[in-house]
C-alpha positions in Angstrom: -26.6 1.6 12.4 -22.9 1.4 12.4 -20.0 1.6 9.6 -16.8 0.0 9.5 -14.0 0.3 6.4 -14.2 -2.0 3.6 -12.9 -2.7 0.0 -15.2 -1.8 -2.5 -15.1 -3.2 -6.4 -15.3 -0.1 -8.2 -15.0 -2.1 -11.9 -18.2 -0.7 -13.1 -17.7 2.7 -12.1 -14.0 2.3 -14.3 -15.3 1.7 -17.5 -15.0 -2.1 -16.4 -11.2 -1.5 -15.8 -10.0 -2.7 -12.5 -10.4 -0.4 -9.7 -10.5 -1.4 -5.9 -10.9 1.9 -3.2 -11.6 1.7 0.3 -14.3 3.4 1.5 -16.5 4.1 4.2 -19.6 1.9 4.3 -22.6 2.0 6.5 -25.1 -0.9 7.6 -28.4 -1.5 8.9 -28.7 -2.6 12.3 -29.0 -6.3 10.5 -25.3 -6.2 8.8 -27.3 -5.2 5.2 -24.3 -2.3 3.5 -26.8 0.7 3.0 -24.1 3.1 1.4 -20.6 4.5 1.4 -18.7 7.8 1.3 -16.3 8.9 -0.8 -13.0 6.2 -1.6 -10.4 6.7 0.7 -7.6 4.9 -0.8 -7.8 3.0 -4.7 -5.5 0.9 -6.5 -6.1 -1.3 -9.7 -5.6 -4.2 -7.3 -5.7 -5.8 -4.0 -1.5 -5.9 -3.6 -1.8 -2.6 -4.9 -4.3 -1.3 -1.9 -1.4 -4.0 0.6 1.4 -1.3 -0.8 -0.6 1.5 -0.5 -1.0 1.0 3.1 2.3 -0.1 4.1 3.4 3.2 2.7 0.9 5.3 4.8 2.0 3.2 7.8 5.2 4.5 7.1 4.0 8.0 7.0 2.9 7.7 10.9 6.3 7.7 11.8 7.3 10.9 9.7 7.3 14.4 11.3 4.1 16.0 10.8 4.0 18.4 8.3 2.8 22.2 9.4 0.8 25.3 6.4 4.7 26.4 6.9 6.5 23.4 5.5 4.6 24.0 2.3 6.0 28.1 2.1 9.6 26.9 2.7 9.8 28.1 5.7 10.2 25.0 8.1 13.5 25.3 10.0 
């Protein structure tokens, strides 16, 4: 068994609106999808998930935020 990150068509689920998330999902030892957790990221479109990722790239790069950042109390 292994898993790997994938993009999931979550249409149905969406009252057959668009909706694309990536998830989680977990094979069989043959490559057969079995399941998947929870979506990890979603967008209404593939260029949306494209943005949504260049953005959390971006986020690497920031200072890591600390409990104390959200009390106003970073220096």
């Amino acid at each position: 068994m292994y898993w790997n990150h994938r993009v999931v068509d979550m249409s149905a689920e969406n009252d057959g609106e668009p909706l694309f998330a990536i998830r989680e999902v977990h094979y069989e030892d043959n490559g057969m999808p079995t399941g998947h957790g929870e979506p990890f990221v979603m967008a209404t479109d593939i260029k949306g998930l494209k943005r949504l990722i260049a953005v959390m790239k971006k986020a690497i790069d920031q200072p890591v935020l600390t409990p104390e950042d959200f009390r106003g109390e970073a220096k």
